[in-house]
Backbone as CSV, one residue per row, in Angstrom:
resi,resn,N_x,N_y,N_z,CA_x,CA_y,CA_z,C_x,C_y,C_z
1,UNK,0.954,-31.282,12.453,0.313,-29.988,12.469,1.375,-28.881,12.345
2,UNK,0.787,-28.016,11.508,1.909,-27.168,11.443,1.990,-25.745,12.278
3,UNK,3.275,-25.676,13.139,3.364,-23.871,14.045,3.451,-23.134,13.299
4,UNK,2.534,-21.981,13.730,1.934,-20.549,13.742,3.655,-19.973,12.761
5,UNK,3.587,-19.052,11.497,4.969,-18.614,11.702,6.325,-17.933,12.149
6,UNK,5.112,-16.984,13.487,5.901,-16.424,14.084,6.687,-17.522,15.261
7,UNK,5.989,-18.344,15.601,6.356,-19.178,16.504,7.482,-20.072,16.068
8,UNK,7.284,-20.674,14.605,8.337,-21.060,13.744,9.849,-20.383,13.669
9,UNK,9.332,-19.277,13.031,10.480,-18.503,13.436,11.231,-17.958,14.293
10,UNK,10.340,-17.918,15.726,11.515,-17.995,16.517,12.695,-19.122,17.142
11,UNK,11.645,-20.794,16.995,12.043,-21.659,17.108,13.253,-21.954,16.716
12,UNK,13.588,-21.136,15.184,14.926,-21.348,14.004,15.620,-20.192,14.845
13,UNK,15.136,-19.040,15.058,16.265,-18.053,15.708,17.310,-18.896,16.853
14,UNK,16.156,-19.460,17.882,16.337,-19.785,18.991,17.667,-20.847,19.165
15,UNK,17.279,-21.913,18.040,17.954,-22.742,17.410,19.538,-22.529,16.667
16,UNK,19.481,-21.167,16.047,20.705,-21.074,15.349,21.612,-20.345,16.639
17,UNK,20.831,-20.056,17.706,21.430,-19.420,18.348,22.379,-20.429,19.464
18,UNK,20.935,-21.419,19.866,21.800,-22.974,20.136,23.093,-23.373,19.367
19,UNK,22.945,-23.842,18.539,23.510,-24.085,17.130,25.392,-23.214,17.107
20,UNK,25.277,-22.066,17.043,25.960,-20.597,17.336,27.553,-21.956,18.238
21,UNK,26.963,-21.810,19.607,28.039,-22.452,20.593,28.426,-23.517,20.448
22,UNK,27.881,-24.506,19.691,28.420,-25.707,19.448,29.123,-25.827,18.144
23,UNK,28.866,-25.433,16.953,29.894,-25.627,15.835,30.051,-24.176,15.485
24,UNK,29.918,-22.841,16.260,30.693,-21.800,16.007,29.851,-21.134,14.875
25,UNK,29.304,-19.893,14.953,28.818,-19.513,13.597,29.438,-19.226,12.282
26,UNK,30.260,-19.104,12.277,31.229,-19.110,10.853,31.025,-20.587,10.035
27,UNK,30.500,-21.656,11.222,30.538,-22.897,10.383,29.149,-23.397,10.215
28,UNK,28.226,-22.642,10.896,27.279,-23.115,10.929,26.049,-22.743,9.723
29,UNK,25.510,-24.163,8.938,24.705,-23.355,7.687,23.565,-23.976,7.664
30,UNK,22.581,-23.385,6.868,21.368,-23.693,7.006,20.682,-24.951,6.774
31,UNK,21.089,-26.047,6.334,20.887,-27.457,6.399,21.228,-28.242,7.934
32,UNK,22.107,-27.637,9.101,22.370,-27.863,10.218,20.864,-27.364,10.716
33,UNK,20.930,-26.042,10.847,19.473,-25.587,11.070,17.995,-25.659,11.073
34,UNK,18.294,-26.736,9.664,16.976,-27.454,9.366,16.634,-28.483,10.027
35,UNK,18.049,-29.504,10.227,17.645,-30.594,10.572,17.787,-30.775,12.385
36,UNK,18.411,-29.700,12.587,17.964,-29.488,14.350,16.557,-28.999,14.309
37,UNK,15.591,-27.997,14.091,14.705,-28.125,13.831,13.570,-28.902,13.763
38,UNK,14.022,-29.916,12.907,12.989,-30.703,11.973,12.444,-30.367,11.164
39,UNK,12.815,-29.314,9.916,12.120,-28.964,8.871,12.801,-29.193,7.388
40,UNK,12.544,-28.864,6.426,13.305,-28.797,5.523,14.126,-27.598,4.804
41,UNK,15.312,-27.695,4.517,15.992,-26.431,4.501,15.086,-25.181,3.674
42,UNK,14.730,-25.564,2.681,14.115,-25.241,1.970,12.895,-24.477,2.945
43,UNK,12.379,-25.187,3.905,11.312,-24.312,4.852,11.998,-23.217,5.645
44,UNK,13.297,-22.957,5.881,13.813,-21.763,6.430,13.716,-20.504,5.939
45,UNK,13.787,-20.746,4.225,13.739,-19.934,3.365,12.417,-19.294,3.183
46,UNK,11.451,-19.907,3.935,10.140,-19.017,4.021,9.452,-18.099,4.840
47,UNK,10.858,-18.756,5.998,10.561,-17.511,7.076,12.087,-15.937,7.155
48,UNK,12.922,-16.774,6.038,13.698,-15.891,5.997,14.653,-15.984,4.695
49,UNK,14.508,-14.746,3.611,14.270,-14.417,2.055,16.154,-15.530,1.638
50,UNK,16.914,-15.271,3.006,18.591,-15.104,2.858,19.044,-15.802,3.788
51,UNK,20.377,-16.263,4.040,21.186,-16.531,5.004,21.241,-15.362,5.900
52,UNK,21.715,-13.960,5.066,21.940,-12.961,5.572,21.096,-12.426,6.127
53,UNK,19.451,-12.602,5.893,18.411,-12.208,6.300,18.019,-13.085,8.098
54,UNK,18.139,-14.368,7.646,18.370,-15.086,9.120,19.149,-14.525,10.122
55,UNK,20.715,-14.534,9.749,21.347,-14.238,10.497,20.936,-12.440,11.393
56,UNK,20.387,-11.499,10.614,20.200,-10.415,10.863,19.230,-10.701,12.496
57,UNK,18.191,-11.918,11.617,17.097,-11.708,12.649,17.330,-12.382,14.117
58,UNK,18.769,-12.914,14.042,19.505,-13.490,15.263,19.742,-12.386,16.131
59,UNK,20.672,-11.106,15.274,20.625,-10.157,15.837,19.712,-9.392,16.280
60,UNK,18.641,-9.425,15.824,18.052,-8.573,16.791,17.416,-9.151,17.500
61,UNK,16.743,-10.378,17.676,16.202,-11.000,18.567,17.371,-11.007,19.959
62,UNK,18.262,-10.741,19.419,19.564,-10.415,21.172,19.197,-9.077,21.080
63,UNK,19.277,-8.358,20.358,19.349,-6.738,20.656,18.066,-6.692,21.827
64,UNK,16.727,-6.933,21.284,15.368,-6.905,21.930,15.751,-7.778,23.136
65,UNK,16.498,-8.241,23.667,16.238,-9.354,25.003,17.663,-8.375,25.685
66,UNK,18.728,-7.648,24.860,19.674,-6.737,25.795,18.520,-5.556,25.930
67,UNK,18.224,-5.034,25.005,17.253,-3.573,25.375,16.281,-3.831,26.718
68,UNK,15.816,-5.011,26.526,15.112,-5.528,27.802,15.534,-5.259,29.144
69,UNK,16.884,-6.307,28.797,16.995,-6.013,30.351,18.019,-4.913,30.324
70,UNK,17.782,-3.957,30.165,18.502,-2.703,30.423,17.872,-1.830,30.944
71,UNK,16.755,-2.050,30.650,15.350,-1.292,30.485,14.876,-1.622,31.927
72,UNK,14.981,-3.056,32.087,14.360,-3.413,33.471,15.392,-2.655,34.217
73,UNK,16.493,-2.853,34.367,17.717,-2.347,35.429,17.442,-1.123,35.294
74,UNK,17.239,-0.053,34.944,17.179,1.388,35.061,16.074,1.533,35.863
75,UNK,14.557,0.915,35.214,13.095,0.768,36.071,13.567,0.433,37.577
76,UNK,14.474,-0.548,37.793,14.223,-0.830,39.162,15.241,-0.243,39.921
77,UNK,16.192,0.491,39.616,16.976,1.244,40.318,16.846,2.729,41.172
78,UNK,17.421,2.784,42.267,17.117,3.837,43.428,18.155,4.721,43.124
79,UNK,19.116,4.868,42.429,19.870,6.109,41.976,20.452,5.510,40.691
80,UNK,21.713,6.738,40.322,22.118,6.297,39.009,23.382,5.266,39.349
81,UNK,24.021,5.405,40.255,24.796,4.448,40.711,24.551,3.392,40.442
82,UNK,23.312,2.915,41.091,22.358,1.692,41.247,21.904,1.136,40.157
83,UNK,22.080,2.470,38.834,21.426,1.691,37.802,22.857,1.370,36.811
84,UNK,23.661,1.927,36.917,24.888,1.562,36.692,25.317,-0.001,36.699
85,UNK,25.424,-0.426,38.219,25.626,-1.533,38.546,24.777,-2.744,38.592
86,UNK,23.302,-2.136,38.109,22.167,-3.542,37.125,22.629,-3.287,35.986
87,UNK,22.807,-2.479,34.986,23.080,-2.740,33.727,24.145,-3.457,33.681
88,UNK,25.270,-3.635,34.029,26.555,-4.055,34.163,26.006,-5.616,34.660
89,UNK,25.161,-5.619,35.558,24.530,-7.155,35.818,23.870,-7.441,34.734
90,UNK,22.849,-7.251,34.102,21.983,-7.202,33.261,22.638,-7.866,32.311
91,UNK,23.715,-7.023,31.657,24.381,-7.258,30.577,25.336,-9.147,31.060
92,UNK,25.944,-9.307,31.867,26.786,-10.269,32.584,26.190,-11.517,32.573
93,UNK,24.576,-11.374,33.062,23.937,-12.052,33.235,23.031,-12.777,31.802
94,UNK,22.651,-11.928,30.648,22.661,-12.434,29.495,23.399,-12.739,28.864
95,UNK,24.445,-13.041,28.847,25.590,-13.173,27.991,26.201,-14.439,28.795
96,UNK,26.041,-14.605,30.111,25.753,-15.973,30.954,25.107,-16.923,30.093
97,UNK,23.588,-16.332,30.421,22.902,-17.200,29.727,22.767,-17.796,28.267
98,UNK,23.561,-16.618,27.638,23.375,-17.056,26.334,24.657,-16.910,25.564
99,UNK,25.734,-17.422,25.761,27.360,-17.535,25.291,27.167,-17.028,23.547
100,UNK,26.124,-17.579,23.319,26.560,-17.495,21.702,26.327,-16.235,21.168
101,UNK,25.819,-15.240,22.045,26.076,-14.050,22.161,27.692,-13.187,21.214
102,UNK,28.366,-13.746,22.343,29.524,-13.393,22.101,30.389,-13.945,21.010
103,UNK,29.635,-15.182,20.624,30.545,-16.193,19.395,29.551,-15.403,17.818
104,UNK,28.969,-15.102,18.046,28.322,-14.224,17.112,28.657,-12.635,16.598
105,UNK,28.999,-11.725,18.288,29.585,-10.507,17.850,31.194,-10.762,17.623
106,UNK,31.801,-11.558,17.803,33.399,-11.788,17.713,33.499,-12.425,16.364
107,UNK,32.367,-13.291,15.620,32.572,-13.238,14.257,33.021,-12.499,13.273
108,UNK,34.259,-12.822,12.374,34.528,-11.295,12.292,33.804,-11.934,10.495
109,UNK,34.157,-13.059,10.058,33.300,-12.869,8.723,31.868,-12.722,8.907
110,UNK,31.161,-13.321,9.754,29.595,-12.642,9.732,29.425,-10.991,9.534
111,UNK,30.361,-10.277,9.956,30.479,-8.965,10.443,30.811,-8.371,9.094
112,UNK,31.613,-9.315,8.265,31.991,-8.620,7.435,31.020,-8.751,6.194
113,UNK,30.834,-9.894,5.859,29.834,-10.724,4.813,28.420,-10.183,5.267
114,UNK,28.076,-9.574,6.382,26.691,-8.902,6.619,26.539,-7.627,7.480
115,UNK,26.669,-6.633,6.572,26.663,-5.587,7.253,25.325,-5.009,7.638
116,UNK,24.143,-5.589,7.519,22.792,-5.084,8.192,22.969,-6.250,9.689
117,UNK,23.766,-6.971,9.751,23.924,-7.735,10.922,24.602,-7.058,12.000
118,UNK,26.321,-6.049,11.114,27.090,-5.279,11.770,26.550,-4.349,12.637
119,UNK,25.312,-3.609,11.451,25.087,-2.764,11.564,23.729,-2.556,13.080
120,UNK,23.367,-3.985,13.220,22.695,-4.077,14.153,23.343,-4.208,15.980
121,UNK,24.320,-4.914,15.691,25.415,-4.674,17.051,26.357,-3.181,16.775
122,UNK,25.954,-2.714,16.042,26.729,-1.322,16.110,25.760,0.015,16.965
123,UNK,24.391,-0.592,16.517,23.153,0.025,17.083,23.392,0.192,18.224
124,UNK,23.657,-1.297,19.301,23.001,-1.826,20.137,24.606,-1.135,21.232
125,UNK,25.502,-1.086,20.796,26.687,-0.952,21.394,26.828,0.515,21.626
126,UNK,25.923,1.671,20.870,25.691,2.817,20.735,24.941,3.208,21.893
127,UNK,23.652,2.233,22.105,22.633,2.279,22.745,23.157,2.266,24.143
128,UNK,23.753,1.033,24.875,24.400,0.840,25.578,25.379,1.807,26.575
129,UNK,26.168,2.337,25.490,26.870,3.425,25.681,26.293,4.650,26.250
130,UNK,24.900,5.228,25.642,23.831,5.893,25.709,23.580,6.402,26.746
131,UNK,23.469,4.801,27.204,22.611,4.456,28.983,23.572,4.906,29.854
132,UNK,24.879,4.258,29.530,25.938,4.702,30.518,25.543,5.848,30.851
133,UNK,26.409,6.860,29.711,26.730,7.874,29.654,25.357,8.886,30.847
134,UNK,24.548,8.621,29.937,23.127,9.061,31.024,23.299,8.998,32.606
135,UNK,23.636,7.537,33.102,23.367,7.530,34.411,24.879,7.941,34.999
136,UNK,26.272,8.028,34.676,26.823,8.831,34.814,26.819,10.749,34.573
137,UNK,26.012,10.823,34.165,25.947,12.374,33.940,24.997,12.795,34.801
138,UNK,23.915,11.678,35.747,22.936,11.659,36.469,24.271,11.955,37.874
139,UNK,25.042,11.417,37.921,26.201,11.603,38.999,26.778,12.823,39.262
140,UNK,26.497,13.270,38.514,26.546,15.116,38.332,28.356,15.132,39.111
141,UNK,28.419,15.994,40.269,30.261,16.329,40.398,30.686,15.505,41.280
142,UNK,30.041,14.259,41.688,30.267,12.769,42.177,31.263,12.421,41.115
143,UNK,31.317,12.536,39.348,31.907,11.796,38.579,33.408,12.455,38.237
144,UNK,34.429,11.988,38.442,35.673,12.278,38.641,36.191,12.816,36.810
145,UNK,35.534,11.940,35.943,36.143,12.112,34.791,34.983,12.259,33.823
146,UNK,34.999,12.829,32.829,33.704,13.365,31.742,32.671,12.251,31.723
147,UNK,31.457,12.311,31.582,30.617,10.939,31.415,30.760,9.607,30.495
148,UNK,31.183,10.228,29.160,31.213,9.889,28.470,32.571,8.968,28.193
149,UNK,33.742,9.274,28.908,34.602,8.560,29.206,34.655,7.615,30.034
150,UNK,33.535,7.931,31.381,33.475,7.190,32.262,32.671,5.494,31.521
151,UNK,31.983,6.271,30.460,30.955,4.990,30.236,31.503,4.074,29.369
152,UNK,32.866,4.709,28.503,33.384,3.581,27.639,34.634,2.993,28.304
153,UNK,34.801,3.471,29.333,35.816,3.009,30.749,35.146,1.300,31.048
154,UNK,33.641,1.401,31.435,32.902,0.225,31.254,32.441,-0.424,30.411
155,UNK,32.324,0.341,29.488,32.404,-0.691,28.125,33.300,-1.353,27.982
156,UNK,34.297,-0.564,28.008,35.883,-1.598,27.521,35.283,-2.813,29.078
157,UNK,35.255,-2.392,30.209,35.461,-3.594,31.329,34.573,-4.927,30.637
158,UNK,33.102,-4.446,30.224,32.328,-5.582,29.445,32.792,-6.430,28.702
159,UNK,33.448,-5.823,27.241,34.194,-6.362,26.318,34.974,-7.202,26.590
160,UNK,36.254,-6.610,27.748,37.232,-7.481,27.644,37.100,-8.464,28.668
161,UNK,36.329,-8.334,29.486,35.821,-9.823,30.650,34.832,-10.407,30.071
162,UNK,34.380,-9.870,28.960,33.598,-10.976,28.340,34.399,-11.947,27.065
163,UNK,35.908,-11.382,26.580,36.812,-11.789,25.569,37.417,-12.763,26.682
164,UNK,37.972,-12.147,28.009,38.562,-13.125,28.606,37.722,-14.446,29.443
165,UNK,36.238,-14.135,29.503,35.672,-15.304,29.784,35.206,-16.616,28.776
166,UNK,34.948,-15.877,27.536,35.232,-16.845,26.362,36.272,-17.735,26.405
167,UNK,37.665,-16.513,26.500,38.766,-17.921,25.987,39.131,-18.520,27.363
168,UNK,38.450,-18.457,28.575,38.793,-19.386,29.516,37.585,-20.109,29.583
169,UNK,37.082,-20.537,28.189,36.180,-21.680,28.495,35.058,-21.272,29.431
170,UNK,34.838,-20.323,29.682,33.731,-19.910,30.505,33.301,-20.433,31.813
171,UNK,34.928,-20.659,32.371,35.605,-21.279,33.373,35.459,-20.293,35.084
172,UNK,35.311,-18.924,34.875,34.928,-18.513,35.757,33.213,-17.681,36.146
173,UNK,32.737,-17.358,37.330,31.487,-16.563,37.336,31.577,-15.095,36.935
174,UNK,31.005,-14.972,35.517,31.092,-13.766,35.184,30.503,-12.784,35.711
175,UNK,29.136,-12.566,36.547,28.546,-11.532,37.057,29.656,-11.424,38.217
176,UNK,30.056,-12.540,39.019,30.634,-12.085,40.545,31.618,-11.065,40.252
177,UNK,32.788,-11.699,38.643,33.747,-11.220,38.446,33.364,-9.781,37.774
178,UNK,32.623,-9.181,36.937,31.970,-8.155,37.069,31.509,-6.901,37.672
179,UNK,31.053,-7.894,38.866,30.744,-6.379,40.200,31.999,-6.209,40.637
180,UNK,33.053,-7.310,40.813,34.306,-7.169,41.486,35.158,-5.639,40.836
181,UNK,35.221,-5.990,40.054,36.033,-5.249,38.673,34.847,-3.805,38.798
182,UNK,34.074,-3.646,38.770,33.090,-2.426,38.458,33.365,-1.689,39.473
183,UNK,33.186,-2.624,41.152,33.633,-1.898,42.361,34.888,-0.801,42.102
184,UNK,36.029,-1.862,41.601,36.563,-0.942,41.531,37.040,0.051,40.873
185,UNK,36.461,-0.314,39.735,36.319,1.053,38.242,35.733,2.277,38.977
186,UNK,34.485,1.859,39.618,34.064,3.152,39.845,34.520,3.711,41.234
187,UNK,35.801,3.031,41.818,36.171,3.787,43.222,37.257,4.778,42.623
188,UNK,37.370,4.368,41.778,38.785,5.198,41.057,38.017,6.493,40.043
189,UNK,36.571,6.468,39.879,35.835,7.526,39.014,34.355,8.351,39.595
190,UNK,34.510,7.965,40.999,33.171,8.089,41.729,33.985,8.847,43.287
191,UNK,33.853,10.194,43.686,34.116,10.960,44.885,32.813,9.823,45.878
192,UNK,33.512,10.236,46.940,32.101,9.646,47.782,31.190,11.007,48.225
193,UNK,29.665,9.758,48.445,28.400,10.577,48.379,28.935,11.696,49.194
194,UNK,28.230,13.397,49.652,28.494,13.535,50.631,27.804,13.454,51.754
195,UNK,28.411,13.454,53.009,27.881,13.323,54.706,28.393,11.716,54.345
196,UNK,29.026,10.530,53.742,29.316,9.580,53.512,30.613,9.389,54.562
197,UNK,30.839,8.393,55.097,31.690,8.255,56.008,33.169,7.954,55.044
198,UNK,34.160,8.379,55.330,35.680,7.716,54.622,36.124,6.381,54.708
């Protein structure tokens, strides 16, 4: 019997995304895809026109599951502080779950060979930034240094504990190591509340 094609197609997203961490996306091509699956290569091509067209829809199927939970972490947060330090989880915690995340944006020929792919983690890294910037500027004269600096202060922390959890094999806990590191990003960019004890 044959699945619905939206259901199909996410199955192949889901899949290349599997796929992604084990032989690396630079190596990975659409006859691998098929036959993890179970379809014929030739059936990929009906849910998606290109290689380049697949790969795009990898990207955004992460973009839509980061927008998510970013979205949730702001909803459930009691100040901007608070929402600071879920996004920073949020983000830690998908990229946990889903490594090939990162073996996908560190591609540098995907990046280059598909620029509606680039152009979709360029979105999403904008977006991101966005949020920061927002809930730092929500910090009003709590924030030691411009917002906007403050927020690519944590960007860079994302990036590069997520570069250095890659190449250690993904050997340590990235959320713990995360809040650790954030604590103290923001003791060095955050006055305390006031009536707050020293």
């Amino acid at each position: 019997m044959r699945k619905p094609a939206e259901l199909r197609r996410t199955e192949i997203i889901e899949t290349v995304l599997r796929l992604s961490v084990e032989v690396g996306p630079d190596r990975l091509g659409t006859p691998a895809v098929a036959t993890a699956v179970g379809i014929s290569q030739p059936a990929i091509f009906r849910h998606f026109a290109t290689r380049e067209a697949l790969w795009v829809a990898v990207a955004e199927h992460v973009a839509m599951r980061m927008r998510a939970g970013w979205a949730e972490a702001e909803a459930g947060s009691p100040s901007p502080e608070g929402t600071l330090r879920r996004i920073v989880e949020a983000q830690t915690r998908l990229v946990t779950a889903e490594p090939s995340i990162l073996a996908i944006v560190f591609s540098h020929e995907l990046r280059v060979s598909n620029p509606a792919l680039a152009a979709v983690f360029r979105g999403l890294m904008a977006d991101l930034t966005g949020r920061l910037v927002a809930a730092f500027t929500a910090l009003g004269r709590r924030v030691t240094v411009a917002p906007m600096d403050a927020a690519l202060l944590v960007l860079g922390l994302l990036q590069g504990l997520a570069l250095r959890w890659s190449l250690a094999g993904r050997g340590f806990d990235l959320v713990a190591e995360a809040r650790r590191l954030l604590d103290l990003q923001l003791a060095g960019m955050l006055r305390a509340e006031p009536g707050s004890r020293p």
